[in-house]
N, C-alpha and C positions, 0 to 999 in steps of 0.2 A: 666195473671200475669204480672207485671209490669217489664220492661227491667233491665238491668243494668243502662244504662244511662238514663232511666228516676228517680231511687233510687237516682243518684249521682248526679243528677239535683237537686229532692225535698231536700235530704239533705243537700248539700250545703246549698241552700237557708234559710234554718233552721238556718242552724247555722251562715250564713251571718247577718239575723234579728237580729239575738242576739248578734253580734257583736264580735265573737269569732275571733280568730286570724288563719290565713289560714283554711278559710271551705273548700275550694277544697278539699287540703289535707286530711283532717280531714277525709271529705267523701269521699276517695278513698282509705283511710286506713283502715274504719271499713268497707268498702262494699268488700273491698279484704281479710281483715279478717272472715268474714261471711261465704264467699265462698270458704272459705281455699286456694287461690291464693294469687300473686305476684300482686304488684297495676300495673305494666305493660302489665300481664294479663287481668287485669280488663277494661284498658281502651282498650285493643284490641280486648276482646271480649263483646263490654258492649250491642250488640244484645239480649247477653243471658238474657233469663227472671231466674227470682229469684223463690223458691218456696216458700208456707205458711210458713214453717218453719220457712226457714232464712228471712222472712220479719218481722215474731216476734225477732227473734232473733235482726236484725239488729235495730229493734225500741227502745230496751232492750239495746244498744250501745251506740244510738243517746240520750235518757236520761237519761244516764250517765256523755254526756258529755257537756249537756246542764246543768247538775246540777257541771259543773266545774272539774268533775273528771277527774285527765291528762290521757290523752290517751295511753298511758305505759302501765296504769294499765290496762284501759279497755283491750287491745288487750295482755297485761300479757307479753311483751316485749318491748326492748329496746336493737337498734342496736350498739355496742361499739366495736373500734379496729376491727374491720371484725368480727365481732361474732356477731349472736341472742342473750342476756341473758334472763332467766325470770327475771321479776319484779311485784310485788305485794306493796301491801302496808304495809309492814315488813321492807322495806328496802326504801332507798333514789333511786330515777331516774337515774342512771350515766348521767354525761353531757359531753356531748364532750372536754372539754377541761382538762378534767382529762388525756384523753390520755396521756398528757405531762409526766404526771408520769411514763407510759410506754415509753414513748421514753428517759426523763431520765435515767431509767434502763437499759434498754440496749447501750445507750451508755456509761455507764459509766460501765456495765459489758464488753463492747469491750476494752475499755482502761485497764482494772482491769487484761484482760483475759495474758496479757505476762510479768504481775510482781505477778501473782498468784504464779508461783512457784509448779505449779498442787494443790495446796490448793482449797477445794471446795469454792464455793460459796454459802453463804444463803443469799438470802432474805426475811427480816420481812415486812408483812404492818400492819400496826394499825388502827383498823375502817374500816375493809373492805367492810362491807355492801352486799350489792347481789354479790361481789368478782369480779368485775368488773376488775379491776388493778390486782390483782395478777394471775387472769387465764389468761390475757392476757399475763403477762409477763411469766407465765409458758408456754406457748405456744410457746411465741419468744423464749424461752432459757430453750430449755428442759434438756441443762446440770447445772442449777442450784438447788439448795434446796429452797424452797419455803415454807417459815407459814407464816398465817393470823390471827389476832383476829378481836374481836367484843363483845363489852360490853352487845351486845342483844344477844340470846338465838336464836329471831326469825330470826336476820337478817344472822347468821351463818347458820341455816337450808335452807334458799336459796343462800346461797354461797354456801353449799354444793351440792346443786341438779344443779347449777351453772357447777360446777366445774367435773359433775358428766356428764353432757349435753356435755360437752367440751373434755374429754376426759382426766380431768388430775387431777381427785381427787386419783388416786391411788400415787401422787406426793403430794399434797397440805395439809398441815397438819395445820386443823384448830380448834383454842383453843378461849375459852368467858376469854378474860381480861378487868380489866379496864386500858387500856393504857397499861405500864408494870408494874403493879404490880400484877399482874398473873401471870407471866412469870417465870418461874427457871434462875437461873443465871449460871444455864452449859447452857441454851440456849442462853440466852444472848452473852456471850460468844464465842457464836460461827458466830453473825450476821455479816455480810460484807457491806450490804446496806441495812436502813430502808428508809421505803415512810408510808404517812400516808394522809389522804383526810379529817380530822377531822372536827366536826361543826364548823364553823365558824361565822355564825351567831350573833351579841349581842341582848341577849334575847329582849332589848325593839323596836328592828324593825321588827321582825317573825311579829306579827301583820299586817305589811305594805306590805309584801312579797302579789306575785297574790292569787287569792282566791285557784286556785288549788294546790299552796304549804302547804299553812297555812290550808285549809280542809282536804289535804287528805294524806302531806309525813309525816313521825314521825318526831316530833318535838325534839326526841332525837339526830337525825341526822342533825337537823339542830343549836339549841341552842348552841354557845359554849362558855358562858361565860360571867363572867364580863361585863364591860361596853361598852367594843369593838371588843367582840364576841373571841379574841384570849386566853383566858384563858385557855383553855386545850392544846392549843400549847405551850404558858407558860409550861405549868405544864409535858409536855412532852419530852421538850428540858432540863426542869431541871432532867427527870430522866434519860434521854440518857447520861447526864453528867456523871449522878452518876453510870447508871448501864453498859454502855455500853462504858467504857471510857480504857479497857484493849489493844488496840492499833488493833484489826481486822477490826472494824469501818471503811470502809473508804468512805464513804457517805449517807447524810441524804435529806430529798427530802419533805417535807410538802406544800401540798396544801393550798393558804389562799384565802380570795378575791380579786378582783380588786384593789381595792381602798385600800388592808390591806397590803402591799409590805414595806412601809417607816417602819412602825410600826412591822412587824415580824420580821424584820432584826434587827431593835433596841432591840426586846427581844432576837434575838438570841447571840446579842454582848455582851447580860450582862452576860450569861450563857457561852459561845465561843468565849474570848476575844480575841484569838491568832490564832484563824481559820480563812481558808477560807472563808466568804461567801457572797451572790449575790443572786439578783433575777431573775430568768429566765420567760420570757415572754411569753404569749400563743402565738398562730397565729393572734389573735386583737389588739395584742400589747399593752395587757393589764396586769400588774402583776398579778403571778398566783402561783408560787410557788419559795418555798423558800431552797436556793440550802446550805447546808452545806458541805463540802467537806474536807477530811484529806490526 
């Protein structure tokens, strides 16, 4: 039967031909997933020979991901904030720079924490998707109140096995809104800090997007509108106006793109003419989210 390191030889090579972007990795991801190991395992033990099984298994991996499919899904996870989460193809990928959103929150739950006044804290997010963002942040701040929505059905029942994996669904109380007009308004009422990672996408570039986004994440999580993809941020900022405007508010946190920072701040100026607000940059130094603050 063939080694470890001859598996992780053919396979790279595979996917080297094909032009894939880091084969190494690729193939020390799915030969570590096959084997139920850590890829640091893998490459220290790559003597070991593989059996029938796992060589079916692993060939059932390799085209998959020759047929484009991101590797998330193949291996059914995605590392975010120190966590495993699942991910499937019900939900969006997390990507690293969401993090920002959790360190957002917590820093501005550290500043919050000595003019609270022992008043709890709730945090809202909207569009949570595989729950990424808010189990992390239930994690950092297990003394906060934590809810989530999600306009999909599916991507809430992996937020909840999510949140169930992590230890903190018996905290995370998660509802199917569209935006907030699901929401009660004793809930509303009671939010301190919302964050939201919404599409942000403009429908006529999804098209242009790599072959493994536009193939295979939901298109609901990526679409967000209008001509410049920021249209449900529009439309989210005018409800936080309307609904969330009884004075506990005291910051709002929306994920956009790079290139979308000029243009969120301008929609937020038309709704938030007398507020704070600013863009805060990822670690690329690129804009990334859009800070409201009261």
């Amino acid at each position: 039967m063939p080694t470890i390191r001859e598996c992780l030889h053919k396979v790279a090579g595979r996917f080297d031909a094909a032009r894939l972007d880091q084969p190494n990795m690729l193939a020390r991801s799915l030969v570590a997933h096959t084997v139920g190991r850590a890829r640091e395992w893998v490459l220290a033990h790559d003597e070991e020979e593989l059996m029938s099984s796992q060589i079916a298994q692993l060939e059932g991996y390799v085209t998959r991901i020759m047929a484009h499919e991101p590797l998330a899904y193949v291996v059914r996870q995605r590392a975010f904030y120190g966590m495993n989460l699942f991910v499937d193809d019900r939900v969006l990928i997390p990507r690293p720079e969401t993090e920002l959103l959790v360190e957002l929150v917590c820093e501005k739950t550290a500043r919050l924490a000595g003019l609270a006044g022992g008043q709890p804290i709730h945090i809202l997010e909207i569009g949570t998707g595989s729950g990424a963002a808010i189990i992390a942040i239930a994690r950092e701040l297990p003394h906060v109140n934590v809810l989530a929505t999600d306009i999909s059905a599916n991507a809430l029942e992996v937020a909840q096995l999510n949140a169930a994996n992590q230890g903190v669904a018996h905290r995370l109380v998660l509802v199917r809104s569209n935006l907030l007009e699901d929401l009660e308004q004793l809930v509303l009422d009671q939010v301190t800090i919302l964050i939201a990672n919404l599409p942000y996408i403009a429908p006529a570039e999804i098209a242009a997007l790599q072959t493994e986004i536009v193939n295979h994440e939901p298109h609901v999580a990526l679409d967000g509108g209008g001509t410049d993809g920021l249209e449900l941020i529009r439309t989210l900022l005018s409800q936080i106006k309307l609904r969330c405007s009884n004075g506990r508010l005291r910051g709002v946190y929306l994920e956009h793109g790079a290139l979308q920072g000029s243009a969120a701040l301008a929609a937020a100026r038309v709704v938030f003419s007398d507020t704070v607000l600013r863009t805060v940059k990822d670690l690329a130094g690129l804009d990334r989210v859009l800070a409201i603050e009261f």
